[in-house]
N, C-alpha and C positions, 0 to 999 in steps of 0.2 A: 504494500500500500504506500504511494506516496503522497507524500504530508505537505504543503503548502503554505502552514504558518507556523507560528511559534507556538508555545507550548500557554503562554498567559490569552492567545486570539483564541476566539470560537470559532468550532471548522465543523463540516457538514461531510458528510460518505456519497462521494457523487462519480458513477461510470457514465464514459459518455460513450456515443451511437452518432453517428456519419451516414451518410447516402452520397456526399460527395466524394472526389479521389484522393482524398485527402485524411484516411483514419488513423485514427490513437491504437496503440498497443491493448487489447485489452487487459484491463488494469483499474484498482477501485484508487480513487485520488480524492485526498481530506483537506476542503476545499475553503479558505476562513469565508465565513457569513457575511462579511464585509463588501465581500467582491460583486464587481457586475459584471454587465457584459464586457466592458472594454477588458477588464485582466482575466477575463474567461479568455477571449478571443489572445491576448498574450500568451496564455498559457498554451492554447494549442498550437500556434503558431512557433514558440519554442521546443516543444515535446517534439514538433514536426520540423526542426530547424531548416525551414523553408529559408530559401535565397530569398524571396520576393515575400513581404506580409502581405499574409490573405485575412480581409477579416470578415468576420462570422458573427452570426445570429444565433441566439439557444434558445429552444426548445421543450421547455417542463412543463409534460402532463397536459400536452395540447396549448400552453401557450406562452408565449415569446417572454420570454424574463426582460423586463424593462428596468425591477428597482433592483436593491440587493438579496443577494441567494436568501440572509436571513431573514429580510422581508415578507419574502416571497412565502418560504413557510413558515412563518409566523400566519400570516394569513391563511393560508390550507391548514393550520392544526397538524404539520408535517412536525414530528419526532425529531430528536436529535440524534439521532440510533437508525431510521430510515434511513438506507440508502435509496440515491433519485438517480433517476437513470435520466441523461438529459442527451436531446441531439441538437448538433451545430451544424450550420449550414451557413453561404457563403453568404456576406450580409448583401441590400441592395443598396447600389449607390444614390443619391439624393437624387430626382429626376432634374435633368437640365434643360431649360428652351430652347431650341434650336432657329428654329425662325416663323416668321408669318406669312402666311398666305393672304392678303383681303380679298373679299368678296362683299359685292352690295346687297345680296341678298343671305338669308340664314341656309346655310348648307347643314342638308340631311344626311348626306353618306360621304364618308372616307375611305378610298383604298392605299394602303401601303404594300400591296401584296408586289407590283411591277420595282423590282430591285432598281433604285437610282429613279422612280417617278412616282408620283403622286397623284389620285385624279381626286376628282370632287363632284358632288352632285348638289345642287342646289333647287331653292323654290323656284328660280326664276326659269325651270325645263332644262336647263344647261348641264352637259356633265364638261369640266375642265384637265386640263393636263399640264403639268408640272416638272420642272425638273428640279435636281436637289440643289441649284442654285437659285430657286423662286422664282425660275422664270416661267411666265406662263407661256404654252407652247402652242397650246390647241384648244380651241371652245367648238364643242360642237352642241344643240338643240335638238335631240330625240323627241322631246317630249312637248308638247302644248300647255302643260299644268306643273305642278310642283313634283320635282323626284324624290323620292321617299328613300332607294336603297338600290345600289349600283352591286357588283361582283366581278369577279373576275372569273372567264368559263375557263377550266384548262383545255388545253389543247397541245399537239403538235406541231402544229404548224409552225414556222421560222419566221413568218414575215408581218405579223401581226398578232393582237391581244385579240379576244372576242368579251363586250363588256356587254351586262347586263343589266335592266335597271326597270323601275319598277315607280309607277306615278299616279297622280291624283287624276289623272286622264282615263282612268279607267284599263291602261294596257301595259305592259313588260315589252321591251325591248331590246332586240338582239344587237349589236353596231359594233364593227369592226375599228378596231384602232392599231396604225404600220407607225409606228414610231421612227424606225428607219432601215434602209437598206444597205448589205454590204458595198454595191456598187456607187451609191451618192454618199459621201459621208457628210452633204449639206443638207441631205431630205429633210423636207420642212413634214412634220406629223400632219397626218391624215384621214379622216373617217368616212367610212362608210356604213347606211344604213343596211341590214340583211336582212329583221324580220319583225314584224310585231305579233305580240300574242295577246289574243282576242277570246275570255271568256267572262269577264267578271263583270257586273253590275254594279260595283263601288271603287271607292279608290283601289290602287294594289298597294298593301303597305309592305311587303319585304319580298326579296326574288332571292333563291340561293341554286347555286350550280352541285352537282354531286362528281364525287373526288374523282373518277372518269371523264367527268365532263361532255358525258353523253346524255344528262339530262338535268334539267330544271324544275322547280317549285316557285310557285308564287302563291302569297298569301293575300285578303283582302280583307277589307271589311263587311263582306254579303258573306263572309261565315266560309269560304267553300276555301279549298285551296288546289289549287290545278296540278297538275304534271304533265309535263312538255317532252318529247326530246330537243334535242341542242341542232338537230341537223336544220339545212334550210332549205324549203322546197322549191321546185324549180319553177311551180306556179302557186297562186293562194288558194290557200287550204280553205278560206272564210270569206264567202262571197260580200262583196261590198253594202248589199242592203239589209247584210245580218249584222252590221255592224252596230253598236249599240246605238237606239236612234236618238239619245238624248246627247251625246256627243256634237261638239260646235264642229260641223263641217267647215262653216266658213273660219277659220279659226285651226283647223285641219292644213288649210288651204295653206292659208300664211305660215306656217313653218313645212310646207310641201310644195318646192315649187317644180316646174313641169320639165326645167332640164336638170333635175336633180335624179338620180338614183329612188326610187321607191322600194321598202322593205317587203316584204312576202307577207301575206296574212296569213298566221299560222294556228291552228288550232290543236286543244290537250289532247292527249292521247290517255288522257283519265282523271274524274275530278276526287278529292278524298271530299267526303262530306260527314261530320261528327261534331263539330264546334258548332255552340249554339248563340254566337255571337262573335261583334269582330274579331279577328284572327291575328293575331299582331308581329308573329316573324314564324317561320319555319325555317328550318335548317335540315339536310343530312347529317348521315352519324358519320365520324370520322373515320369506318373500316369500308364505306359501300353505296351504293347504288340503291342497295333494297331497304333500308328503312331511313326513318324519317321523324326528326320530334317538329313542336307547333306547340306554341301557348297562345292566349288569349283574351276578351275582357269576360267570359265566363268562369274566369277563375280557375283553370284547368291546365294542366300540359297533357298533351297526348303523345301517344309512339303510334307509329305507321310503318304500317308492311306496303311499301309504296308499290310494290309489283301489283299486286291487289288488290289494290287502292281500299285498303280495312284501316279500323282503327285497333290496336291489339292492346294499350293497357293507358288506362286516364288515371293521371293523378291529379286530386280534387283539394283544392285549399279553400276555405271560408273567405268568401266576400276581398278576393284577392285578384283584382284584374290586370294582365300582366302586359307588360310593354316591351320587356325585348326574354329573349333565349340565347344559353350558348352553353357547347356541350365542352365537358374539362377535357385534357389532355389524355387522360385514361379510356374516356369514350364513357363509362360507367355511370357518372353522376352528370345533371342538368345543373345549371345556372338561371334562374328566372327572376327579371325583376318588375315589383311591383307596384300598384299607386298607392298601397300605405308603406311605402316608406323602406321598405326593405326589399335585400334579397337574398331568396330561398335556394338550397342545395339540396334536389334530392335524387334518390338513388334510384337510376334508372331499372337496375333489376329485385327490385322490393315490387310486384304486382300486392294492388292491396283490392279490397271489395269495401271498406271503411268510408263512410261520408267527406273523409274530410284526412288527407293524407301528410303523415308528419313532415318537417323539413328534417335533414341531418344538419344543416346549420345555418342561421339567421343573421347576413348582414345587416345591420341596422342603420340608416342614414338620418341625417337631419333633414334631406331633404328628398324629393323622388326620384330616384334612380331611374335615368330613363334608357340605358344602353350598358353593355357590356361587353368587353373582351377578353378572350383569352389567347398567349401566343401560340403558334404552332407550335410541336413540337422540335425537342430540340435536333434532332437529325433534319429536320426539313429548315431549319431556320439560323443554324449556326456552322461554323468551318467545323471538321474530325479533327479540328487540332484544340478546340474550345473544349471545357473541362464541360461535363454535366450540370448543370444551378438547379436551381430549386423552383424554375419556371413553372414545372408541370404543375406547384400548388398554387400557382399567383394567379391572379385575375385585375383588370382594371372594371372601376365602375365611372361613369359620369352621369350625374346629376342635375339638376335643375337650378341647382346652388352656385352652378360655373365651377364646381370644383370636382376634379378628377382622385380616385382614391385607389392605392395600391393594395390587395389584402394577401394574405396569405392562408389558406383553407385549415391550417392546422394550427390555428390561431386567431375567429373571428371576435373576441371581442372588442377591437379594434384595429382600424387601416395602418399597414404598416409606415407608410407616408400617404400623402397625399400634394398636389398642387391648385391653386386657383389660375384660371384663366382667362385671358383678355383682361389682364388687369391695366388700372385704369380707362377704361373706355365703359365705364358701368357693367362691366361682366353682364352675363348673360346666359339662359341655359346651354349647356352640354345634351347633345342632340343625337351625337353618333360619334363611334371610337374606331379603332385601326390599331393593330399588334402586329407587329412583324420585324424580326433581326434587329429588335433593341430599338427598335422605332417606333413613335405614337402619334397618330393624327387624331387631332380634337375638332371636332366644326359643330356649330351650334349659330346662335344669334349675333357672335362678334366674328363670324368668320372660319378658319383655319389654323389652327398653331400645330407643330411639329416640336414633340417632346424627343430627350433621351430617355429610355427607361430599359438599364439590363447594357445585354453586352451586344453589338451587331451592327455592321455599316460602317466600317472602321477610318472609310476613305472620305464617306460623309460625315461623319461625327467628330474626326479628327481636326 
């Protein structure tokens, strides 16, 4: 056993536990009561006489040690003869601004996922394009009405993105974006229309691609949510007088003009119907093609066997109408947040028959959380030279308070940092988030901001 203080200090019987690359010998270490995190984080850092300090986070009993060890149990009724068994992990760095993006109107959707670009969707029908010196590159106008929630389809293809997006016009939109070619290396970015999809009778509030990228989900608020494939037809699938008849053709016109390219009209190849009220995102599960979650303002998340088009297992919360979803790194547990104020973790494989279905853990906000992310995983989203972190338990929230919140799942009673945004310009809500390789796009009512959060984009962030 080794002893860490003197014989007149009180000391605690504490082994520690790793998940990063970075383990202790196993070994029980008498640790004085005194300490925090910072001479925790010294101590392993010597035991592991690292070239470079790494510093770390700990871990007791589900949550993050902030005061001192003796504090701490003092507080739990923790024995001085208990030994605690505590895990460290690599801490996270303060989030830093990167830059801004303005826009005149409040932007709904953010994507970070095109390495080195940025796009943006906005009320004013516009999705934009960015490079990571803030230069705006490309504005194109799919849409007639406000866009709600853009995507990126994957694909094979070398010579373009396929983006998708999803608007208060009643349709989801296919549009091609070539950013540039081997042969010009002055190509100016360019878009084309491919297709609209035409089933809904209310706004579409979220569109998501599945990890193939062979098909599509859109959500709406008429309750129903469609399923697409991703191909584009070589004529339209949806005759022009099925098109919904309370749609402003003249109004059509002006963002379609006659020597433009026109998209395909496409229709689902199946609709899921089970939500008894609007439908606020759906998403694929991160292994596939065949299923599928969705929450709602019915107060519910669903799963879907999207082949099917079934609903296979509802989880039911009291009087909880949900505004966005997002599945963790595991695939296992949901993300859902809601209009009182919080959000909910539950376990995608707990089927219950219960009126009213428990959370496994309750962020709590001051304000309503209206959007969530989580990052990819870490093989899709970091070099094979980057260590393991502790992403897979993170999550960001943004709120209506303008302020974005970091949390860590094994540890909700409070965000591990957080930031406020568009300061000075009267803040304003947070609307929709973006996680990808240490990168965070915020847009809401002030626009656009580009955070650091984590490790990734080393040429941009440098």
């Amino acid at each position: 056993m080794a002893s860490m203080s003197s014989a007149a200090e009180p000391s605690h019987p504490v082994v520690f536990t790793t998940q990063t690359p970075y383990p202790l010998p196993s070994q029980k270490f008498m640790i004085p009561t005194s300490w925090k995190r910072y001479q925790l984080s010294q101590l392993v850092n010597k035991a592991l006489s690292l070239l470079k300090p790494v510093p770390f986070d700990f871990l007791v009993r589900g949550e993050i040690l902030r005061a001192t060890l003796g504090e701490w149990c003092a507080e739990k009724g923790i024995g001085e003869e208990e030994t605690l068994e505590i895990e460290y992990f690599e801490s996270v760095m303060p989030p830093q601004k990167m830059s801004t993006l303005p826009h005149e109107d409040w932007v709904s959707s953010v994507s970070c996922q095109i390495s080195s670009y940025f796009l943006t969707a906005s009320y004013d029908g516009s999705i934009r394009t960015f490079d990571y010196s803030q230069q705006l590159l490309h504005t194109s106008t799919p849409h007639s009405a406000p866009i709600t929630c853009i995507c990126i389809v994957p694909s094979s293809s070398p010579d373009g993105h396929i983006i998708a997006s999803a608007s208060h016009d009643l349709t989801a939109r296919l549009t091609k974006l070539t950013l540039s070619t081997s042969d010009s290396p002055d190509f100016t970015p360019r878009t084309e229309p491919l297709a609209s999809l035409h089933l809904h009778t209310a706004p579409v509030s979220s569109i998501a691609a599945s990890p193939s990228g062979a098909h599509l989900l859109t959500s709406s608020w008429d309750s129903f949510i469609g399923l697409w494939d991703a191909a584009i037809p070589d004529s339209d699938e949806v005759p022009l007088e099925d098109v919904q008849p309370h749609t402003d053709r003249k109004k059509r016109r002006k963002f379609t003009h006659d020597d433009e390219p026109r998209p395909k009209r496409k229709a689902p190849v199946g609709v899921l119907k089970s939500h008894t009220a609007r439908v606020s995102r759906v998403v694929f599960t991160r292994g596939g093609d065949a299923a599928a979650y969705s929450c709602g303002f019915d107060s519910t998340v669903r799963s879907w066997d999207v082949e099917n088009s079934v609903c296979t297992n509802t989880i039911t919360a009291a009087s909880k109408p949900f505004l966005d979803l997002a599945v963790t790194q595991s695939g296992n547990t949901v993300l859902a947040a809601s209009t009182d104020r919080t959000i909910s973790q539950y376990d995608l494989r707990a089927a219950t028959s219960s009126t009213a279905t428990p959370s496994l853990a309750t962020l709590a906000h001051p304000a309503t959380p209206s959007c969530i992310a989580v990052p990819p995983p870490a093989a899709q989203s970091s070099p094979p030279s980057e260590p393991v972190s502790s992403s897979e338990h993170q999550l960001l929230s943004g709120a209506y308070d303008g302020v974005v919140r970091l949390w860590d799942l094994r540890s909700v009673r409070g965000a591990v940092t957080s930031f406020k945004v568009w300061e000075g310009n009267q803040g304003g809500k947070v609307l929709t988030l973006d996680w990808a390789r240490g990168i965070v796009g915020v847009g809401g009512e002030g626009g656009v901001e580009v955070w650091r959060v984590g490790q990734g984009e080393h040429a941009f962030l440098s």
